[in-house]
N, C-alpha and C positions, 0 to 999 in steps of 0.2 A: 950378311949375317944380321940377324933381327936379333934388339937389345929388345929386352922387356923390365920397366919402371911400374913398380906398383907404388901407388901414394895411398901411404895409412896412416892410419892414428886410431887407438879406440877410444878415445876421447872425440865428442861431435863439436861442431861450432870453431872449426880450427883452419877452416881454407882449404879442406881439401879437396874440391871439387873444383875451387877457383883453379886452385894450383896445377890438377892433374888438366884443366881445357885451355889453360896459356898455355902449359910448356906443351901440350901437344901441338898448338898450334902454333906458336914460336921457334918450334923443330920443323913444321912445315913450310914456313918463311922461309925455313935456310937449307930448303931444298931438300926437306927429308922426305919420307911417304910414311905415312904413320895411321897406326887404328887405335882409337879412343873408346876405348871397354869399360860400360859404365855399371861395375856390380854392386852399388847401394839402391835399393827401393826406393830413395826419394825420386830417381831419375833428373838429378839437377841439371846434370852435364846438356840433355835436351834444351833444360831450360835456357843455359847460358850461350847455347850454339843457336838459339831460336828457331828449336825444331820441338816436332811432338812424341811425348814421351811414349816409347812402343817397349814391347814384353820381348827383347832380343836374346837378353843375359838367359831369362826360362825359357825360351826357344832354344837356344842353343844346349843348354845343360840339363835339360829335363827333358824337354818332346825329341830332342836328339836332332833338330834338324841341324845341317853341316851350313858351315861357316860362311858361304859362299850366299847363302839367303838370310841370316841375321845382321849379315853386314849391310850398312849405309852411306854411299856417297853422301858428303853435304857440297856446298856448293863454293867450297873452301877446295883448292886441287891439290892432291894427294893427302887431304883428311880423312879420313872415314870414321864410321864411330859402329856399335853394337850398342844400341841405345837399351833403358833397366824404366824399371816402372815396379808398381808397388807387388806383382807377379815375383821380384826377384826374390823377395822376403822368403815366397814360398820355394823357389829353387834351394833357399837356402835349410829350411825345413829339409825339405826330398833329400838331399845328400845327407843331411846327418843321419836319419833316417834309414839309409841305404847304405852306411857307411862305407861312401866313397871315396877312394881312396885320393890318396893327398894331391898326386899328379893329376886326377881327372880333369879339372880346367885347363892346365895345361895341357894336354895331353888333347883337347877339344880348341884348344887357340891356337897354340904356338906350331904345328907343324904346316898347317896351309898357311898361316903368314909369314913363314919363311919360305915357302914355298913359292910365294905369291911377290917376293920381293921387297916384303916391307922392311922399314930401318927399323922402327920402332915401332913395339905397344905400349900402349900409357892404359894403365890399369886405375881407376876409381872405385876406394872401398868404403862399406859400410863402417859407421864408427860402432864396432860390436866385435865379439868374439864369437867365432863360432866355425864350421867346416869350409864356407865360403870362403874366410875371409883368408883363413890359416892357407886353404888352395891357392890363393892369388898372391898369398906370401911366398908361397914353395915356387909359383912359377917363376917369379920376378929374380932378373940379373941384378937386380938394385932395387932397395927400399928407399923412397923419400918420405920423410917423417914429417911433416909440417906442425908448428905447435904453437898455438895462440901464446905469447904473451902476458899469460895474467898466472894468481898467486898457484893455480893448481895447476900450471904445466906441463911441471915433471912428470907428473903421476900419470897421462897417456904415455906419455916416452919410454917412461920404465916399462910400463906394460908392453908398451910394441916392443920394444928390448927383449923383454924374457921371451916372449911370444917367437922371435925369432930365433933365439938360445933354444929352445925347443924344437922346434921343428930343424935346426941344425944338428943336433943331438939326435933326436929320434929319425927321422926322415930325409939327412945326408943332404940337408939347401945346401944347394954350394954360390949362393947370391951374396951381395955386400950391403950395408948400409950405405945408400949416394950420399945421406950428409941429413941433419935436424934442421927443418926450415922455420925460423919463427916468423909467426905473422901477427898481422892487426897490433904490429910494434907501433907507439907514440911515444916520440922520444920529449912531449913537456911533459906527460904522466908518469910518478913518481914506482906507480904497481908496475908499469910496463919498463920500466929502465932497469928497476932492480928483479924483475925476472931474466930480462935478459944477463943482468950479469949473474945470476944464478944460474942459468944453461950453460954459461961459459964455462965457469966452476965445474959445473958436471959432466958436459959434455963436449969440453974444447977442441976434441982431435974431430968432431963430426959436426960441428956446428958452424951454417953457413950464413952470409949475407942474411939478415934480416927485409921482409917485405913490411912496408908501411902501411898501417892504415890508411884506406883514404875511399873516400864517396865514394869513386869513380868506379872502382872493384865492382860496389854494389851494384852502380847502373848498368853495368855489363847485365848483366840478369834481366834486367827489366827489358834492355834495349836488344838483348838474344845477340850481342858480341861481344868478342873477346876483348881484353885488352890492347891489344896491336889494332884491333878495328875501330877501336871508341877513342881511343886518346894515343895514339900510338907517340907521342912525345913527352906522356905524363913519368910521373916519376916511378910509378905504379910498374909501368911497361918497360921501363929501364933496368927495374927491379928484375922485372920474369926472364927479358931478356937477359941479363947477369947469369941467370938460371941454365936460360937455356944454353951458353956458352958452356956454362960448367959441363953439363951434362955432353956436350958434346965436345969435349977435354980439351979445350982455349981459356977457359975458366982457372978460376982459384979459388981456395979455401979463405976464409976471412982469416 
């Protein structure tokens, strides 16, 4: 049975691209077979796997080609990814446009990759509102929330919140929140300490293990690998792995 994890936030700047190409890859260590769906226009996820950004997400969603030709071996074994490029933006236009209906992505991912065997899809979304994004909420068995740290953090969280309270209500998601991830936590900064005990406050039944700030995150990008391949003993990779145990129910709540 193939889970499907979407990681959002509509707040930008918050890890979540970091977030969605470790844990996919972190679930691939532990022997999962996983596809890495990247529906933000920046096409980061490329960037941090050190591949080139290609127009998959509007191939797949808009020229209608099947799943079977948008997908990408990388050279990580049982990775694969649907790589997004600045093409996605306009996918995301076409469907409002065409008012398509909420399963459509789903309804274009999820049945050949269950088909196909896989454990997992890790979903990577735009920080925005709009038909895309609300799609890739509906599809997901589990929402991961990641949420920087600093004084305005709540205010994505609320929003992916209600954003999910809706389409719950109108459109019958029968998905869960996996848990609020904060990130780019430092625990000598004074903003970063007392954000996080303000998520606590507000969101202490979903709020998980904090990831730390740290360089290394960044270099991942530059050097086109993941955390488990740049420093796989840093504290960083301790962190995702924490993560990815959760996700695959050996984990715990903080």
């Amino acid at each position: 049975m193939t889970t499907t994890i979407t990681v959002a936030n509509q707040k930008g700047g918050v890890g979540k691209t970091t977030t969605a190409v470790n844990l996919a890859h972190g679930l691939v260590l532990e022997g999962k077979r996983v596809l890495l769906v990247d529906l933000d226009p920046q096409g980061q996820c490329a960037t941090i796997l050190g591949l080139k950004q290609e127009s998959g997400a509007f191939n797949l969603l808009v020229a209608e080609e099947p799943l079977n030709q948008v997908i990408r071996l990388t050279d990580r074994a049982n990775l694969s990814v649907i790589l997004g490029d600045k093409k996605t933006a306009t996918a995301q236009t076409v469907l409002s446009i065409q008012r398509a209906p909420i399963s459509f992505t789903a309804n274009k991912l999820l049945p050949a990759a269950s088909s196909d065997g896989l454990d997992y899809v890790i979903i990577d979304t735009s920080p925005s509102v709009g038909e895309l994004q609300e799609q890739a909420l509906w599809a997901a068995d589990n929402v991961l929330i990641p949420c920087a740290t600093d004084y305005l953090a709540s205010d994505g969280v609320f929003s992916i919140i209600a954003t999910l309270k809706k389409i719950r209500q109108d459109f019958d998601w029968k998905g869960e929140i996996l848990g609020i991830l904060p990130t780019f936590f430092d625990d000598v900064t004074r903003e970063s300490k007392a954000t996080l005990q303000d998520l606590h406050k507000r969101f202490s039944g979903l709020l998980l293990d904090p990831i730390h700030r740290a360089t290394v995150l960044r270099e991942c990008a530059v050097e086109g690998k993941t955390i488990f391949e740049l420093d796989p003993n840093s504290r960083a990779a301790r962190q995702y792995g924490n993560l990815v145990q959760l996700v695959l129910g050996r984990g715990a709540f903080q």
